[in-house]
N, C-alpha and C positions, 0 to 999 in steps of 0.2 A: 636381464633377459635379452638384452640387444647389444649392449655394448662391448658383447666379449665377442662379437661378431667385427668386428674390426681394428683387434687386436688377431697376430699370429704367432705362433712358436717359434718361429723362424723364419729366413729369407723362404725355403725352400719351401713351407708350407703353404705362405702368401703367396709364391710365383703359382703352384700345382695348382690353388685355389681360382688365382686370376686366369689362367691359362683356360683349365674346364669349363670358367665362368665365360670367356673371350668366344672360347671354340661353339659351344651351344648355347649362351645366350643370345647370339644373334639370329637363330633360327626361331624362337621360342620368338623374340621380340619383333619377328617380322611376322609368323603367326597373329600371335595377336594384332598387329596391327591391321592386318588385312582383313580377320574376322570384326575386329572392332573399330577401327579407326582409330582418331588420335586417343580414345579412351583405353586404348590398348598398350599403351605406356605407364597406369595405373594401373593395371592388371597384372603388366609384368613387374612391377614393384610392389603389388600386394603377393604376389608371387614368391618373391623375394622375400620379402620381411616376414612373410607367413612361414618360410623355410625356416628362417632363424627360430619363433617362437617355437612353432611346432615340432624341429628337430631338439627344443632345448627341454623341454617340458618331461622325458624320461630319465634324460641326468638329473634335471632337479628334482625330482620325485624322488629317484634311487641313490641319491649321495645326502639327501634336507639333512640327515645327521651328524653330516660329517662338514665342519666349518673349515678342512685345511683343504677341501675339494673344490678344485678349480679349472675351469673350460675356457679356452678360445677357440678363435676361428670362425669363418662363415661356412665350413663343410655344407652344414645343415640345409644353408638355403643354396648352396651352389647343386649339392644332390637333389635339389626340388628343379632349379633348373635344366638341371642335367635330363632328368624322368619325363620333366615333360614336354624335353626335346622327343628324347627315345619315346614319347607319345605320338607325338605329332609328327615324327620321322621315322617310323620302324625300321624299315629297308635301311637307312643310310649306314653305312659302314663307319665304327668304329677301330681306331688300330691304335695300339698301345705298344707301348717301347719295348725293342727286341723281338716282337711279335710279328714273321717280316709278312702276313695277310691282315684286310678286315675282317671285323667279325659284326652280322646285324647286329644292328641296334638291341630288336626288339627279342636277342640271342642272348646280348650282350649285359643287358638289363637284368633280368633273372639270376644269372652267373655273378654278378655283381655283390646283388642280396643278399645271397646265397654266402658269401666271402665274408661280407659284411655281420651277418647274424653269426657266424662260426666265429671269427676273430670278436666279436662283443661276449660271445661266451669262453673263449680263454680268459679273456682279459689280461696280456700280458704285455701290452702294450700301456703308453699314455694318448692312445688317439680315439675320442669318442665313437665307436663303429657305431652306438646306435643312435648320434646324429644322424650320421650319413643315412643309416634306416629309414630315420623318422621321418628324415627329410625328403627322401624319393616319396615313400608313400604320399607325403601332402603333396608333392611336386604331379601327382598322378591321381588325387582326387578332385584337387584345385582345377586342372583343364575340365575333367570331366564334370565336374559340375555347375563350372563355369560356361562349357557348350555341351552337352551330352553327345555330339556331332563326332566330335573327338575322336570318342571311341569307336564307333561304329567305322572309321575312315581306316582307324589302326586295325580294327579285324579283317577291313577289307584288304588294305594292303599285306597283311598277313595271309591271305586265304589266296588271294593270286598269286601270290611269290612262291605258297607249297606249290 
């Protein structure tokens, strides 16, 4: 349940992983800190490790039959991190390769999902879309009910920005 979180398919996988992990964990980790203090570094590694469990728990449900079925990566908990950057930052501008604008966060988050659940139901791929699922979801209940402040902060900055 953890250990295939730090295994990757590839160079290419590990960099995309550490890159998203690099780009929005540091916003998520100085959040917490400033809400929490030094306990705010446990929070962002339950964070973490609750992405991995929680994004792995629908593959292993929906493969338990099949013993040649096998997951790496930490997608899981890096889209936990990732969610609950785009929580705690809505505004902030996201820009992705060959894309020459940002796009909000809290724009960019939905459209993501949205990718995410569509390519989990091809299935034509070998890359778990519904880690990545799973894993924004807890990355976005985990703030929220770690401060319910959260959200309230993310509506407001969404309501001034319309």
């Amino acid at each position: 349940m953890i250990s295939h979180a730090l295994i990757h398919a590839d160079l290419f996988h590990l960099l995309v992983n550490m890159f998203v992990l690099w780009s929005f964990g540091r916003i998520v980790e100085a959040w917490f800190g400033n809400l929490f203090g030094i306990k705010g570094i446990w929070f962002y590694l339950l964070l973490y490790v609750g992405g991995v469990l929680f994004a792995s728990l629908p593959g292993l449900r929906k493969h338990r039959d099949n013993p040649a079925y096998n997951a790496v990566g930490a997608s899981g908990a890096v889209s936990a991190v990732l969610f609950a950057a785009i929580l705690l930052q809505p505004l902030s501008e996201i820009r992705l390769f060959l894309i020459p604008f940002g796009i909000p966060a809290f724009i960019f988050g939905p459209l993501y999902l949205f990718y995410e659940v569509y390519m989990d139901k091809r299935s034509s791929d070998r890359i778990a879309h519904d880690a990545h699922y799973y894993g924004a979801v807890f990355g976005l209940l985990f703030c929220v009910l770690l401060e319910p402040r959260i959200f309230i902060n993310f509506l407001n900055q969404i309501v001034k920005w319309l």
